[in-house]
N, C-alpha and C positions, 0 to 999 in steps of 0.2 A: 583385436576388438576388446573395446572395457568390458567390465563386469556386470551386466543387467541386471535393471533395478529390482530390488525386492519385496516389492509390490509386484504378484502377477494380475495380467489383468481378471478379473473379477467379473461372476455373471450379473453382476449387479447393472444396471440399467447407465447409461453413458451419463456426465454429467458437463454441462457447459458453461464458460470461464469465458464471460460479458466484459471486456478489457474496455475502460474507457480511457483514450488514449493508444488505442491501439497498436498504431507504427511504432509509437515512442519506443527509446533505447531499451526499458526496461522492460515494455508489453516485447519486445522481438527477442529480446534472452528467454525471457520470461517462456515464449511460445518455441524457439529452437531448442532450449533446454530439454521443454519436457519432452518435445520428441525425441531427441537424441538420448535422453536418458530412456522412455520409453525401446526405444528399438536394442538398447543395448549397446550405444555409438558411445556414453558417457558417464562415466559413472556419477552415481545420487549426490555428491557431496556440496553440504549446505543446505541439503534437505533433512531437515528431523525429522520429517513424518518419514523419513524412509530408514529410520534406526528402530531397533528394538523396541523403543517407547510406546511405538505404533503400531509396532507388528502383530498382524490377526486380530483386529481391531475392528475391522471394513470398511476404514476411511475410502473414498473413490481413487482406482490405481492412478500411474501418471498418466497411464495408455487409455485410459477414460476419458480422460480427458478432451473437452469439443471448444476450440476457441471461437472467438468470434469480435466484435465491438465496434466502438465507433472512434473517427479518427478527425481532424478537423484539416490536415495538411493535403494537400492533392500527392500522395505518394502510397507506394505501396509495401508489403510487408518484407518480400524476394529485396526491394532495391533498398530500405530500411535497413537490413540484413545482412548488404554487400555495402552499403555504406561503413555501420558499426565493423564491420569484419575491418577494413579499410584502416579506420581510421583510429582504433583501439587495440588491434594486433592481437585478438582473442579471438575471435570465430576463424574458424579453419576455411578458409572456401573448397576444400576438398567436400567436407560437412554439410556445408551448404546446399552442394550438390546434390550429394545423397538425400537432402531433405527436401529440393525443390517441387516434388509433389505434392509435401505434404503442409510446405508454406503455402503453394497454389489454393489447397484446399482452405486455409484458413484467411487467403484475401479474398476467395468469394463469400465469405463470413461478414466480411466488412464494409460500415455504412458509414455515408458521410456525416458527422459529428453538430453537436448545435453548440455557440458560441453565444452566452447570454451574459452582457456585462464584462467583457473581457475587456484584461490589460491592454497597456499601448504594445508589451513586449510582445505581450500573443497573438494581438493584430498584426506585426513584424515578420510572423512565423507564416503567417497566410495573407501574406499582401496581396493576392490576385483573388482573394472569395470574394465571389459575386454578391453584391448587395441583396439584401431580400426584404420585404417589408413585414413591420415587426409582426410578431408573432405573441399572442398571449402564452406565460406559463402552461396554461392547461394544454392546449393545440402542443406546444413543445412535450410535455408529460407524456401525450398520446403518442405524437410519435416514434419516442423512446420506447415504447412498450411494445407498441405494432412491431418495431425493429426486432424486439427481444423475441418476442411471441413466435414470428416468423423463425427466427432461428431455434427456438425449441422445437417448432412442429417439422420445420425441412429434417430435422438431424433427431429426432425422434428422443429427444433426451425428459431424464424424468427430475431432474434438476439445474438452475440456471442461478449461479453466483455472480454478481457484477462486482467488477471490483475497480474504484476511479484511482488510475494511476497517470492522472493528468498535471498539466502544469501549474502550480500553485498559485491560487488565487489570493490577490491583496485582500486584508484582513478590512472589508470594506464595513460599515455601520450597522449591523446586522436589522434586519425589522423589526417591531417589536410581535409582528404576527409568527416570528419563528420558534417563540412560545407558548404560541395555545394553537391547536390541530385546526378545530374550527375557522380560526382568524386567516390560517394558513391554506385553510382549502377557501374563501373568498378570496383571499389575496391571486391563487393562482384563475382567478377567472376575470383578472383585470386584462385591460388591452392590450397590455402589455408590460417587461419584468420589469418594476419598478427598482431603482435604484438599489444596490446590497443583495439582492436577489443575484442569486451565481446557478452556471449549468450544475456545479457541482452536487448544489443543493434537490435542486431538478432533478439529476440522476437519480440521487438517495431517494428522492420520493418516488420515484418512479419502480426503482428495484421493490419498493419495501409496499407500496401498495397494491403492485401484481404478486407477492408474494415471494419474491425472490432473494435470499441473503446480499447483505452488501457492507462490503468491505472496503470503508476508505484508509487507502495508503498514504493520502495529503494531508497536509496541514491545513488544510482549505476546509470550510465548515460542510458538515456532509450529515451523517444519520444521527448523529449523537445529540441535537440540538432535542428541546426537551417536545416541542411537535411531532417533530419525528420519530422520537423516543416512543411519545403514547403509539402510532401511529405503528408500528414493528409491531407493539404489544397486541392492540388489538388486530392485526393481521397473522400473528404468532410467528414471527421471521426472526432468525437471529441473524445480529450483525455486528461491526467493532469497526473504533478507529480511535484516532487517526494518530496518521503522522508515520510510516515505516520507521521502525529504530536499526539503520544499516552499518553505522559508521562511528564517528566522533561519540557522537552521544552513547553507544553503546561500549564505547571505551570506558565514557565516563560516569557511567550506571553501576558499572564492574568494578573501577576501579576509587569511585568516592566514597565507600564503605568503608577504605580499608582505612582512610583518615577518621570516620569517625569513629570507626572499630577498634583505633588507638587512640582515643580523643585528642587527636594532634588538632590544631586549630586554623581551617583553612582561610589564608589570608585574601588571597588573590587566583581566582581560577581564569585564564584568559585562555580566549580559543579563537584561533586564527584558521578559517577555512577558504580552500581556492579550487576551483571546479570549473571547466570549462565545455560543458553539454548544453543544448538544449535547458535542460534546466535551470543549469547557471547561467543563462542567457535570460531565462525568463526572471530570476533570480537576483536580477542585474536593476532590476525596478526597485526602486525604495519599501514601495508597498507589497509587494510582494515579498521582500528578503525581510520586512518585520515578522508577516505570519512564520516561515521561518526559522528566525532566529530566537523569538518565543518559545515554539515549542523547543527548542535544541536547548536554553536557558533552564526551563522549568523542571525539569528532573533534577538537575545538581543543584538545586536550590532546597527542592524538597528532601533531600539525602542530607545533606549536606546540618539543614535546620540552622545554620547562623544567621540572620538578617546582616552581619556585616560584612560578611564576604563580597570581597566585589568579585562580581563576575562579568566577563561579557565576550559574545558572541558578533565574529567578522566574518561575513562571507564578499571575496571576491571572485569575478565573470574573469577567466583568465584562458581565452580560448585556444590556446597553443596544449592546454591542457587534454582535450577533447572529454572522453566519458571516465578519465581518471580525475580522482579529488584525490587533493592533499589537507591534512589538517593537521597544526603546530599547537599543540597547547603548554602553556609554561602554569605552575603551581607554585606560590608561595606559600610555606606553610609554618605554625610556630610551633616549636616543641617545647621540652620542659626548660625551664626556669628563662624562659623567653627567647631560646636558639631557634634565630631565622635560618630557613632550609627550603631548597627548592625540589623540582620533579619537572622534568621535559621529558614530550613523548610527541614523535610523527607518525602519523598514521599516514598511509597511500594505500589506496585501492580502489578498482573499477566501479564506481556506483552501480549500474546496472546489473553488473553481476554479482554485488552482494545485498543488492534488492531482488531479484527475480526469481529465487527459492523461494523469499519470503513469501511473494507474491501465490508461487505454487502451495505453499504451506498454508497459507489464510483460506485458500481458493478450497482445498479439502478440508481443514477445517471446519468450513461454514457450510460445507454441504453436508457433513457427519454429520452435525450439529441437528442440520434440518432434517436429515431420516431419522436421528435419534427424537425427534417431535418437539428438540428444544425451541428456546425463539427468546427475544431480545439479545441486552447485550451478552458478547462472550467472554467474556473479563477475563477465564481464564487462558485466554490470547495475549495477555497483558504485554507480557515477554516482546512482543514486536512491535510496540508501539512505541514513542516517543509522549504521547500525550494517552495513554490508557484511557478512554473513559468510564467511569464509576472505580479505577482504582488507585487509591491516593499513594499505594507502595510502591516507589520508582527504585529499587537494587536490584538489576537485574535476577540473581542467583534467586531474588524472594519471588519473583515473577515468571522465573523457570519452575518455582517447586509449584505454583498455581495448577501450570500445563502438564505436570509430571502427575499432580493429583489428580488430576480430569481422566487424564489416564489410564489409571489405575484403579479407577470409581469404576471405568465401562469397563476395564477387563475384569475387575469382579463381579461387574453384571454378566458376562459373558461366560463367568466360570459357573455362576450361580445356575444358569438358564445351562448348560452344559449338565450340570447335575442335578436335573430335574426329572 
């Protein structure tokens, strides 16, 4: 048996982890993980909050942890779970096993999902949802909340983080009411979501005006829009996004410093990615693979600071791949007295498994966050974003010492309040 995690659990009050998207590959790592780490099946690795940085802190344990969410596909969390095992050659069905009570307990957690505005590809994923007649914004709000509500009162919890780890929404026209709060709370009592309007957005409103942290992992517009933004404040909620930084981009956060750290002059950064999950399915739409490949663009550009650099970002739907991504990037670069030089690098690795620490790491983050009384954004989360909001320093290493500082702020509050 591994090594059990070093977090024990804590008398602190349970706290629940509102997964939108639930089934998806990364909500089912995301939830077998922390069991399995909880019971001592797996050890922590890939989780920070469970190294030293953290430790004696009172972040909430893994074993606190209470899932729950919504899910839009007619499936469940067990067959979600022997699928991934299946078809990605990483969950053990032995593990599975051992976990089946305690997946059972997290599909009765689980409610059927609302779909406002969705892709053709997402319509694809649920070709048998039954038609419903529309629904205004506000009626959708409510019922995400009644959902949430219910699952804090059954399961007795004294905190409830939502975190949308859904499928990325096309980067549709935004409204102009998703700039003033006002505009934004008449818009949701129209007859229905007017064009640009996304669940994702809905959800953000919904976590941040019952009071709940929320953390978007998409690229898809969610809490950081400047409505929503007042709209945390005056509620006092903290929250962060968007965009998980799991993979390519997080190579290339780490590693485009070190060009301009030697003022080498980067000529050509090309990045070829191929992915064959659910995501890269949805992925697979024009408009959905701009929002994207946007954010995946916007950090090396900002590190970077050359406007001439070409850069550019390919993802292709390549389903022989399953929940493994590959990504090829070639670097041209000029040195001194004009020597052209290149750099290739491939990255391969499981997406959902180097998403669903992160997933666990936000998910305590943002609950600390709210026992410590804080609220708005957490900028010093920056570290797992692709798209930070409010912080313009994309080098990784500058956006670990943010979270290493936060740190080290409460453990001196805690050493302070120790010696009193």
């Amino acid at each position: 048996m591994a090594e059990a995690s070093s977090h024990h659990p804590s008398p602190q009050p349970r706290v629940g982890v509102w997964l939108v998207g639930a089934c998806g590959a990364v909500a089912t790592l995301t939830v077998v993980g922390a069991r399995a780490v909880a019971k001592g099946l797996r050890r922590p690795v890939g989780l920070l909050t469970e190294t030293p940085l953290f430790q004696g802190l009172g972040l909430p344990a893994v074993g606190d942890l209470v899932f729950g969410g919504h899910e839009i596909r007619d499936t469940d969390l067990h067959c979600a779970a022997r699928e991934f095992a299946e078809r990605s050659g990483i969950l053990d069905p032995a593990l599975l096993t051992v976990l089946a009570e305690d997946l059972a307990a997290v599909d009765r957690e689980i409610r059927p999902g609302h779909l406002v505005n969705p892709s053709d590809a997402v319509m694809d994923l649920v070709p048998d949802a039954p038609g419903a007649p529309p629904r205004s914004p506000r009626a959708i709000v409510e019922a995400i909340q009644r959902d949430i509500a219910a699952f804090r009162e059954r399961n007795k919890l004294a905190h409830v983080v939502v975190v949308n780890i859904s499928s990325t929404e096309p980067p549709h026209r935004l409204p102009i009411e998703y700039g003033d709060l006002d505009a934004f709370h008449a818009m949701l009592d129209e007859a229905e979501p007017r064009e640009g309007l996304t669940a994702g957005v809905l959800y953000a409103y919904a976590a941040l005006d019952a009071g709940h942290p929320f953390v978007n992992f998409t690229p898809s517009p969610g809490s950081t829009m400047p409505a929503l933004r007042r709209l945390a404040d005056e509620r006092g909620v903290p929250h962060m996004g968007s965009d998980g930084k799991t993979g390519e981009t997080l190579v290339k956060t780490a590693l485009a410093p070190l060009f301009a750290g030697r003022a080498l002059r980067v000529l050509s950064w090309e990045g070829y990615n191929m992915l064959g999950n659910r995501d890269g399915f949805v992925l697979n739409d024009p408009e959905a693979k701009e929002s994207k490949t946007q954010s995946k663009d916007r950090a090396l550009r900002q590190i970077l600071g050359d406007e001439g650099t070409h850069s550019k970002v390919t993802i292709d739907y390549v389903p022989s791949l399953d929940d493994w991504k590959v990504a090829w990037d070639y670097i041209h670069f000029e040195g001194f007295l004009g020597a052209k030089m290149s750099m290739q690098f491939t990255w391969q690795g499981n997406d959902s498994a180097l998403a669903a620490p992160l997933v666990l790491d936000l998910a305590r983050l943002a609950a600390f966050a709210q026992m410590q009384g804080e609220s708005g954004l957490m900028t010093h989360a920056a570290a797992y974003f692709k798209s930070p909001a409010d912080v313009e320093e994309q080098t990784f290493v500058k956006q670990l010492q943010r979270l290493e500082a936060y740190a080290a702020q409460h453990r001196e509050r805690l050493r302070r309040r120790a010696g009193q």
